[in-house]
C-alpha positions in Angstrom: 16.8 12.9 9.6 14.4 12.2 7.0 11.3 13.2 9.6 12.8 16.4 10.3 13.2 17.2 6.5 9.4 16.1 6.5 8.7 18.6 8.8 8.3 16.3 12.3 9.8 18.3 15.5 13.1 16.5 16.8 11.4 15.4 19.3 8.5 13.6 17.5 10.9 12.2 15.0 13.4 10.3 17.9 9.9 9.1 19.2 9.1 7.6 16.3 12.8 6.5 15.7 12.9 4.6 18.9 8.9 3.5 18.2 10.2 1.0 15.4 13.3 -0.2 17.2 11.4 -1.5 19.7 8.6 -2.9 17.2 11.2 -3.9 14.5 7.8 -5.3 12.2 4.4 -3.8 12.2 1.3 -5.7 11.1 -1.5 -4.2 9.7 -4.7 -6.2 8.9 -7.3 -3.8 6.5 -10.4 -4.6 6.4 -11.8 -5.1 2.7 -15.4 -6.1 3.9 -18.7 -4.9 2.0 -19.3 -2.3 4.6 -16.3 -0.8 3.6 -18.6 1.3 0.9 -20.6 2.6 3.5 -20.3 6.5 3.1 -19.5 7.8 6.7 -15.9 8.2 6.8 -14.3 11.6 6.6 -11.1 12.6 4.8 -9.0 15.7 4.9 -8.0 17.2 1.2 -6.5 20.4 -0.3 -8.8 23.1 -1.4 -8.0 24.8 -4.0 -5.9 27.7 -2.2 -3.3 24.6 -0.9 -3.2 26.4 2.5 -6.1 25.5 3.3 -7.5 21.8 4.4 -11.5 20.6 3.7 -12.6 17.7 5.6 -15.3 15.7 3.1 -17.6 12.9 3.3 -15.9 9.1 2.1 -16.7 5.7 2.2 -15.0 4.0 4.6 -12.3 2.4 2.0 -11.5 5.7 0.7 -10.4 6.9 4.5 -8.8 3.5 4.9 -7.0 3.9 1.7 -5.5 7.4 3.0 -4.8 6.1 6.2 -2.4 3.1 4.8 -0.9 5.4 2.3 0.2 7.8 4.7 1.5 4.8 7.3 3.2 2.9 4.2 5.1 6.4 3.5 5.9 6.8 7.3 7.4 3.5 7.1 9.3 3.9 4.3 10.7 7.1 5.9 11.4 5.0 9.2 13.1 1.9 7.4 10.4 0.2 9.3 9.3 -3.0 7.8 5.3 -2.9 7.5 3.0 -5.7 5.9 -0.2 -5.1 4.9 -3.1 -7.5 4.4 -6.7 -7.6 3.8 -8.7 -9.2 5.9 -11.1 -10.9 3.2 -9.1 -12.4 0.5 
């Protein structure tokens, strides 16, 4: 399967399989409110020796941004249909 080319264990990757046949739509509501720019999130990036992971200081958008990247990608790799929508229009 796609996970398994990814890198997910068989195991994780029929999890995850069966995860979105039995939740055929997932709804995610992201929340776009001023206190989104706060600066006490944390994300995980590349150093420059791409073995290696750094966890560094974000606003709370920038982690949320990451998060929903890496879940829209996830579902593109599950054929899981996903909408997203902001909480504050």
């Amino acid at each position: 399967s796609q996970l398994t080319q990814q890198g997910f264990p068989k195991g994780l990757s029929m999890a995850l399989r069966e995860n979105a046949l039995v939740f055929p739509l997932r709804v995610w509501i992201i929340d776009n409110s001023g206190s989104m720019n706060h600066v006490d999130g944390n994300r995980i990036i590349e150093t420059s020796n791409s073995s290696q992971l750094q966890i560094v200081n974000s606003t709370r958008w920038e982690e949320i941004q990451e998060c929903v990247n890496y879940h829209a990608q996830m579902s593109s790799l599950l054929n899981a249909p996903t909408i997203f929508r902001l909480l504050n229009p």
